[in-house]
N, C-alpha and C positions, 0 to 999 in steps of 0.2 A: 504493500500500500504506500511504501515511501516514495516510488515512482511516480505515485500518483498524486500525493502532495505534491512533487516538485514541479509534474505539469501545472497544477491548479495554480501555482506561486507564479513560475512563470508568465501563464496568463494573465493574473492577476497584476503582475509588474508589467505587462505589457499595456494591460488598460492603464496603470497608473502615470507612465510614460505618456499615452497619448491626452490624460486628464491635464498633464501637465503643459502642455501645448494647447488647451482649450483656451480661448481668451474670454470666452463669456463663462462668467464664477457662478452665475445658475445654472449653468448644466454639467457642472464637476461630479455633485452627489452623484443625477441622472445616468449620470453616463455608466458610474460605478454600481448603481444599485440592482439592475440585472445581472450583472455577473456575480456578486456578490451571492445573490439568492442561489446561483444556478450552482456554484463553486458547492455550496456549502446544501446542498438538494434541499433548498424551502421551497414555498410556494410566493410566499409575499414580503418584502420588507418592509422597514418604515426606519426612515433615519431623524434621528431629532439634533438639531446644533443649536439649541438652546437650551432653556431650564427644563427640566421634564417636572410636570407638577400638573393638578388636575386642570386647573384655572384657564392656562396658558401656556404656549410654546406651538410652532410652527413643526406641522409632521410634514416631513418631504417620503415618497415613498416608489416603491418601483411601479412600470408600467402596469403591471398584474395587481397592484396593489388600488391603484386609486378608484375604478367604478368599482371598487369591495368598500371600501372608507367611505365611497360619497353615500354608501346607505345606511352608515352610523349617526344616530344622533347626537345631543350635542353632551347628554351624559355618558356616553357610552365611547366616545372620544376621550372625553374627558378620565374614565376608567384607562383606557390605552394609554396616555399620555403620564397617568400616574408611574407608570414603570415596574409595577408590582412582579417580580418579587426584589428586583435590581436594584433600584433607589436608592433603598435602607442598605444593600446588602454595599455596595460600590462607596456609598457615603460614610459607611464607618469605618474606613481605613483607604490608604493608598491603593492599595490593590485592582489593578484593574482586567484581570485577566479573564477573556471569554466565560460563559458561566449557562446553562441552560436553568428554566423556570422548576424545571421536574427536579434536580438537582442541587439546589437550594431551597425550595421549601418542600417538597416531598410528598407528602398527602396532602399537605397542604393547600399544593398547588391546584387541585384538582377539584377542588373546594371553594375557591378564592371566587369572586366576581370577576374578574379577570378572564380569566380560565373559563367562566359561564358567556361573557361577550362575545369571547373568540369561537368560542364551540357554537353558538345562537345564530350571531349575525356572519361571522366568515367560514364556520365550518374547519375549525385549527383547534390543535389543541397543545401544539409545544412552539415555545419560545427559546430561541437562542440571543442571549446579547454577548455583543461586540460594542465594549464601549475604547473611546481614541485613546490609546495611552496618556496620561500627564496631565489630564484634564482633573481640575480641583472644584469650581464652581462654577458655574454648572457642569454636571458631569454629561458629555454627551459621546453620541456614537449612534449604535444601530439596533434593530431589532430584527430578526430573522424569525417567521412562523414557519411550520408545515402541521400535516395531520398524521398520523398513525405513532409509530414509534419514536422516540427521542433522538434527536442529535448526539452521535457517535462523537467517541474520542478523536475519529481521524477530520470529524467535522469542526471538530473544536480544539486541533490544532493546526486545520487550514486556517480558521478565526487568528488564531493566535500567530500565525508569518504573515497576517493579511495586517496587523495593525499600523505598524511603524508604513507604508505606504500608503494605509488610508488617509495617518496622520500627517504627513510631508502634503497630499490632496488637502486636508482640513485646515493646513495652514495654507497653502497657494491660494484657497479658495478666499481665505480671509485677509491678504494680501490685497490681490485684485480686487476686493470691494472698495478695502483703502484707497487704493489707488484711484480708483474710479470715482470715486469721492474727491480725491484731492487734484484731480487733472484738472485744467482750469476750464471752464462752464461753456464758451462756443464750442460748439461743434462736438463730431461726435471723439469721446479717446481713442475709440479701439482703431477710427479709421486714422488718427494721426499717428498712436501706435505701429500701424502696416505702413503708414507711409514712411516709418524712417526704419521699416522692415527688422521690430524690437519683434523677440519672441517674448510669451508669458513671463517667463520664467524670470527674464531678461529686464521685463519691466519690474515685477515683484523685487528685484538688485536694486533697481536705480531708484525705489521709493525710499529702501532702506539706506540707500549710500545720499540721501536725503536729510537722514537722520544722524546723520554723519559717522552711521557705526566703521566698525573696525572690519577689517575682513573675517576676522573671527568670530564676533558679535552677529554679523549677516549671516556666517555658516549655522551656528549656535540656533539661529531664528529660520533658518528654511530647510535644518537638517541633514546637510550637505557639508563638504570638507574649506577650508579657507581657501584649499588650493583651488577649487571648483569655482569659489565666488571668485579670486583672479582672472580666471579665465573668463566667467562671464564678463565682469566689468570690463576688461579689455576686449568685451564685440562689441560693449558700450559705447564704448571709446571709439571704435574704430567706427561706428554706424554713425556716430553723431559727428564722428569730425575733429575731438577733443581729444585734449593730452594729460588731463589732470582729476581728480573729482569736484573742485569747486566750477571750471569752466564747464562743464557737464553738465552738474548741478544747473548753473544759470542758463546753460543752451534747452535744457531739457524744458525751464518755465518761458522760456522765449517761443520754445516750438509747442507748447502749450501740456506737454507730458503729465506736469507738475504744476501745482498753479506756487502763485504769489503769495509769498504771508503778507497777509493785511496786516501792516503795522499799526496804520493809524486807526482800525476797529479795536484792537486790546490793550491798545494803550502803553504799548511795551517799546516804545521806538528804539530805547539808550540801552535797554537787553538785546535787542536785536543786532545793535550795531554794533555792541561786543560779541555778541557771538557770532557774528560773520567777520572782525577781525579775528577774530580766537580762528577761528577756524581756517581763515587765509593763511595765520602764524604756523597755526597745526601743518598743513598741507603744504606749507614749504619747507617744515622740518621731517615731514612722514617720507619714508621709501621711492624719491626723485620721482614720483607720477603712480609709483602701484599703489594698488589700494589699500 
C-alpha cells in the first residue's frame, strides 16, 4: 500500500504545484477539494478557513458537495459548522494530526446530532478531519465524509503527507488576497500582474519584500528555503527592470503592483520618512542588490 501512498502524494503535489500558479485565491480550495475527497475515497468535502463555530464561518466545499448543502437548513449548517467531535478535540492542545469522528468519540459519535444530520439530510455517516498544521485560532482545515465503513489508516496517512502542501496553498491563498487588497484600485491587478508576466508565487515575494523582510523571514512565511526566495526575487528583478529591492519596491507602486501608503490619511508622515530612510541605509548596507 506504500506505492500507493506515494502515487496519491505525488498527485496530490502535482495539484498543489498547479494551485500555486493559480492567480485567482478563490479557486485554490476548489481546485484542491476534488482531489482531496477522491485521494482519500469520500464522497463530499467541506473546507472551512475561518472560525468553525455554530453562528458563523464560511463553508467552501467540493463540486459533489454543494446541491447536498444547499438542502440544509440554517440549523443544520449551523450543527456542520460546529465541528463536532474536532473543535474540542484540536483546541485542547497543539496537536493537529488527521483524526476521524468514529475514532475520537466512539459510540458517541453515533449518537451525536451530528452524526443524525449527516445520516438525515446527506446520507454519511463518517467524518474525517484534516485540519492545516500551525493553525492556533481559529483552527481551520477540512472535512472529508463518506458512508459505510471508516476511514482506514492508509487514508489517514495520505491526510497526514497531504498537510504541509495544503498549508504552503492556505498561505499563497492568503497572500494573494493581500495582495489584491493592496494593489492600487485602477484597473484590474491580475491583468497588470501578466503584463509584467509576474507569476503567483512571484507576486506573493514582492508583497513580502514590501515588508521589507529578510530573505529568511519571506522563506519562514511561504514555507520554502531563502535560497528559493533569491531566486524568485531575482525574476523580480529581472521582469521589472530593477537592480535592488527599494527600486522594485517603488517601480512595483509606479506600475501599480503595490499601491501607495497614504501618508497623509494616518497621520504618520515623520514615521514614514524614517522608515524609508532606515530602509534606503539598510539596502545599501545589505548583500550589494541580493535580497
Amino acid at each position: 500500500m506504500i506505492r500507493g501512498l506515494d502515487r496519491a502524494y505525488e498527485r496530490l503535489t502535482g495539484l498543489a504545484v498547479a494551485a500555486l500558479n493559480e492567480r485567482e485565491p478563490e479557486r485554490l480550495w476548489p481546485l484542491l477539494a476534488d482531489a482531496l475527497t477522491d485521494l482519500c475515497e469520500g464522497e463530499t468535502l467541506i473546507y472551512k478557513l475561518d472560525d468553525w463555530n455554530e453562528g458563523e464561518g464560511t463553508l467552501g466545499m467540493s463540486a459533489a458537495a454543494a446541491d447536498e448543502l444547499d438542502r440544509l437548513g440554517h440549523r443544520e449548517l449551523g450543527v456542520l459548522r460546529s465541528g463536532y467531535p474536532f473543535a474540542r478535540h484540536y483546541a485542547a492542545g497543539p496537536g493537529r494530526v488527521p483524526a476521524t469522528a468514529r475514532r475520537l468519540a466512539g459510540g458517541a459519535w453515533t449518537a451525536s446530532e451530528t452524526a443524525r444530520v449527516l445520516g438525515r439530510a446527506l446520507d454519511l455517516d463518517q467524518v474525517l478531519a484534516l485540519p492545516l498544521p500551525g493553525t492556533v485560532a481559529p483552527i481551520t482545515g477540512c472535512l472529508i465524509y463518506r458512508s459505510g465503513a471508516d476511514f482506514t489508516e492508509d487514508h489517514l496517512r495520505t491526510a497526514e503527507r497531504a498537510q504541509p502542501l495544503l498549508a504552503a496553498v492556505e498561505r499563497q491563498r492568503q497572500l494573494l488576497e493581500q495582495w489584491r487588497g493592496s494593489a492600487a484600485p485602477a484597473g484590474e491587478p491580475e491583468e497588470r500582474a501578466a503584463d509584467c508576466a509576474l507569476t503567483p508565487r512571484e507576486l506573493t515575494v514582492l508583497l513580502l519584500l514590501t515588508d521589507a523582510l529578510t530573505a529568511d523571514a519571506i522563506g519562514r512565511r511561504l514555507g520554502i528555503s531563502a535560497r528559493t526566495v533569491h531566486k524568485h526575487v531575482e525574476n523580480i528583478y529581472r521582469k521589472l527592470g530593477t537592480r535592488d529591492r527599494l527600486s522594485t519596491v517603488l517601480k512595483a507602486q509606479r506600475l501599480g503592483l503595490v499601491s501607495v501608503p497614504d501618508r497623509a490619511a494616518d497621520g504618520r508622515r515623520s514615521s514614514d520618512r524614517g522608515r524609508e530612510i532606515a530602509w534606503t541605509a539598510v539596502e545599501a548596507a545589505r548583500q550589494s542588490g541580493r535580497p
